[in-house]
C-alpha positions in Angstrom: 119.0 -56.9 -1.1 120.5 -54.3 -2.4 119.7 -50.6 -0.7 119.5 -47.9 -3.7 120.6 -44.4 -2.2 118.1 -41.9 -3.8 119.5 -38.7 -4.9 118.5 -35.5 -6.6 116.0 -35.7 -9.7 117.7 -35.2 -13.4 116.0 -33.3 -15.8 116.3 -33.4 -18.9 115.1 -30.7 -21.4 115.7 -30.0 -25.1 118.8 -27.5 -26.0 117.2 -25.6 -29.0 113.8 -23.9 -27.7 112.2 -21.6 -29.5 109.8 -18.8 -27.5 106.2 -20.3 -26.9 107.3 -24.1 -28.3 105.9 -27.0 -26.6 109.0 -28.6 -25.2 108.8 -32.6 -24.0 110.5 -32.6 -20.0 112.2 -35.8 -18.4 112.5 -36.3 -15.0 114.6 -39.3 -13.7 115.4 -40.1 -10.3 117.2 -43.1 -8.8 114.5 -44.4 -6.1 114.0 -47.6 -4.6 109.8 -47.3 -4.8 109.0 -50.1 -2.4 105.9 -50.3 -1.6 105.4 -51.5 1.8 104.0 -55.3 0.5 106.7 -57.3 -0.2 109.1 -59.8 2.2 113.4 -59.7 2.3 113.7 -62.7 0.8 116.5 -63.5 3.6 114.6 -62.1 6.7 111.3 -62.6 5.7 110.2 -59.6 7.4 108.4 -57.0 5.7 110.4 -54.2 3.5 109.3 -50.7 4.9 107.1 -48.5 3.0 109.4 -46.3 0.5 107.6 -44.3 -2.3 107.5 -41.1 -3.9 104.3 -39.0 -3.4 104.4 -35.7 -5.0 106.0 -34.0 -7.8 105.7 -30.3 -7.9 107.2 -28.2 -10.9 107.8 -24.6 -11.0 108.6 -22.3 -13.7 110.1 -18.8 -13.2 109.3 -18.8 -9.3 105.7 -19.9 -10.2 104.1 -23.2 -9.6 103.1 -24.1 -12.7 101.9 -28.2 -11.7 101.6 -30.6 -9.2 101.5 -34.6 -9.6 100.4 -37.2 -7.2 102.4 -40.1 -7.4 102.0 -43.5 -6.4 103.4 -46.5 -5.0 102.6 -48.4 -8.7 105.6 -46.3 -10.1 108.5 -48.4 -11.4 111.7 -48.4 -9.0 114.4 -45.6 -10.4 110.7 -43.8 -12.4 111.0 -41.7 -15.4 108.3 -39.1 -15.5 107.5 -37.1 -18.5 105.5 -33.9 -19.2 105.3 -31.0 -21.8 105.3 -27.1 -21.0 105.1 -24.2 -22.7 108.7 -22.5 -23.1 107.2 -19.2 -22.7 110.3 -17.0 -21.5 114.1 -18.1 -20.4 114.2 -19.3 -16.7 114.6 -21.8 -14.0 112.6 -24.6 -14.0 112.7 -26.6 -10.8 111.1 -29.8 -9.3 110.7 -30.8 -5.9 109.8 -34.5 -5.3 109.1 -35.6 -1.7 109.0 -38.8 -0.3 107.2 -41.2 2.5 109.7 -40.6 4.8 109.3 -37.1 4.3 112.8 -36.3 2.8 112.8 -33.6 -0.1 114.7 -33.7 -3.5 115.1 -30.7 -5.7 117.0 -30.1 -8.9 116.5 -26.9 -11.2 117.7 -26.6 -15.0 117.6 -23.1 -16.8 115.7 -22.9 -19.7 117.4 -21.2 -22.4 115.2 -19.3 -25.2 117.1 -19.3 -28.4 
Protein backbone atom coordinates (compact mmCIF):
# COMPACT_ATOMS: atom_id res chain seq x y z
CA UNK A 1 0.00 0.00 0.00
CA UNK A 2 1.23 2.93 -0.93
CA UNK A 3 1.52 5.87 2.00
CA UNK A 4 0.48 9.38 0.20
CA UNK A 5 2.42 12.23 2.11
CA UNK A 6 -0.16 15.03 2.52
CA UNK A 7 1.04 18.53 1.89
CA UNK A 8 -0.25 21.99 1.77
CA UNK A 9 -3.70 22.81 0.04
CA UNK A 10 -3.48 24.46 -3.64
CA UNK A 11 -5.79 26.94 -4.51
CA UNK A 12 -6.76 27.92 -7.37
CA UNK A 13 -8.54 31.18 -8.16
CA UNK A 14 -9.31 33.08 -11.45
CA UNK A 15 -6.56 35.72 -12.77
CA UNK A 16 -9.02 38.48 -14.12
CA UNK A 17 -11.38 39.55 -11.12
CA UNK A 18 -13.32 42.30 -11.35
CA UNK A 19 -14.44 44.26 -7.87
CA UNK A 20 -17.67 42.61 -6.36
CA UNK A 21 -17.62 39.50 -9.05
CA UNK A 22 -18.57 36.16 -7.87
CA UNK A 23 -15.35 34.23 -8.46
CA UNK A 24 -15.51 30.10 -8.45
CA UNK A 25 -12.38 28.83 -5.74
CA UNK A 26 -10.56 25.36 -6.02
CA UNK A 27 -9.00 23.81 -3.29
CA UNK A 28 -6.99 20.55 -3.86
CA UNK A 29 -5.01 18.74 -1.57
CA UNK A 30 -3.09 15.51 -1.86
CA UNK A 31 -4.67 13.34 1.16
CA UNK A 32 -4.88 9.80 1.69
CA UNK A 33 -8.73 10.12 3.37
CA UNK A 34 -8.88 6.64 4.97
CA UNK A 35 -11.46 6.19 6.86
CA UNK A 36 -10.73 3.89 9.55
CA UNK A 37 -12.89 0.66 7.93
CA UNK A 38 -10.89 -0.96 5.61
CA UNK A 39 -8.06 -3.97 5.96
CA UNK A 40 -4.13 -3.82 4.40
CA UNK A 41 -4.69 -6.19 2.11
CA UNK A 42 -1.16 -7.86 3.15
CA UNK A 43 -1.58 -7.46 7.02
CA UNK A 44 -5.00 -7.73 7.33
CA UNK A 45 -5.03 -5.46 10.04
CA UNK A 46 -7.03 -2.45 10.08
CA UNK A 47 -5.77 0.94 8.28
CA UNK A 48 -5.84 3.83 10.93
CA UNK A 49 -8.37 6.45 10.82
CA UNK A 50 -6.93 9.33 8.41
CA UNK A 51 -9.44 12.14 7.31
CA UNK A 52 -9.90 15.62 6.87
CA UNK A 53 -12.33 17.43 9.24
CA UNK A 54 -12.49 21.00 8.79
CA UNK A 55 -11.97 23.57 6.23
CA UNK A 56 -11.89 27.07 7.36
CA UNK A 57 -11.45 30.07 4.83
CA UNK A 58 -10.52 33.59 5.51
CA UNK A 59 -10.58 36.62 3.55
CA UNK A 60 -8.65 39.72 4.47
CA UNK A 61 -7.86 38.48 8.12
CA UNK A 62 -11.61 37.66 8.48
CA UNK A 63 -13.25 34.40 8.65
CA UNK A 64 -15.44 34.42 6.16
CA UNK A 65 -16.56 30.25 6.22
CA UNK A 66 -16.19 27.12 7.83
CA UNK A 67 -16.86 23.43 6.34
CA UNK A 68 -17.21 20.27 8.06
CA UNK A 69 -15.74 17.58 6.25
CA UNK A 70 -16.13 14.05 6.21
CA UNK A 71 -14.65 10.75 5.98
CA UNK A 72 -17.03 10.19 2.53
CA UNK A 73 -14.53 12.66 0.73
CA UNK A 74 -12.61 11.11 -2.15
CA UNK A 75 -8.75 10.44 -1.38
CA UNK A 76 -6.59 13.61 -2.82
CA UNK A 77 -10.48 15.83 -2.55
CA UNK A 78 -11.18 18.77 -4.59
CA UNK A 79 -13.37 21.20 -2.92
CA UNK A 80 -15.06 24.07 -4.57
CA UNK A 81 -16.84 27.23 -3.39
CA UNK A 82 -17.63 30.84 -4.67
CA UNK A 83 -16.99 34.25 -2.81
CA UNK A 84 -17.48 37.57 -3.42
CA UNK A 85 -14.13 39.40 -4.66
CA UNK A 86 -15.02 42.37 -2.67
CA UNK A 87 -11.48 44.09 -2.29
CA UNK A 88 -7.70 42.79 -3.14
CA UNK A 89 -6.31 40.48 -0.41
CA UNK A 90 -5.13 37.26 1.08
CA UNK A 91 -7.26 34.58 0.98
CA UNK A 92 -6.19 31.73 3.13
CA UNK A 93 -7.39 28.11 4.12
CA UNK A 94 -6.58 26.09 6.91
CA UNK A 95 -7.59 22.38 6.73
CA UNK A 96 -6.89 20.19 9.81
CA UNK A 97 -6.84 16.70 10.12
CA UNK A 98 -7.68 13.55 12.54
CA UNK A 99 -4.43 13.36 13.69
CA UNK A 100 -4.56 16.84 14.50
CA UNK A 101 -1.86 18.15 12.02
CA UNK A 102 -2.66 21.67 10.29
CA UNK A 103 -2.30 22.67 6.61
CA UNK A 104 -2.46 26.21 5.33
CA UNK A 105 -1.91 27.88 2.01
CA UNK A 106 -2.84 31.62 1.18
CA UNK A 107 -3.26 33.11 -2.51
CA UNK A 108 -3.61 37.01 -2.97
CA UNK A 109 -6.48 38.11 -4.67
CA UNK A 110 -5.78 40.58 -7.18
CA UNK A 111 -8.67 43.19 -8.21
CA UNK A 112 -8.14 44.22 -11.69
Amino acid sequence: MAIVETQKPKIRIPSDIKKDSIIEVKVKIDHPMESGLRKDRETKKPIPKHTLEKMVVYYGGEQISEFELSPGLSENPLIGFKIKAAKSAPLKVSMTCSEGNKFEETVEIKIG
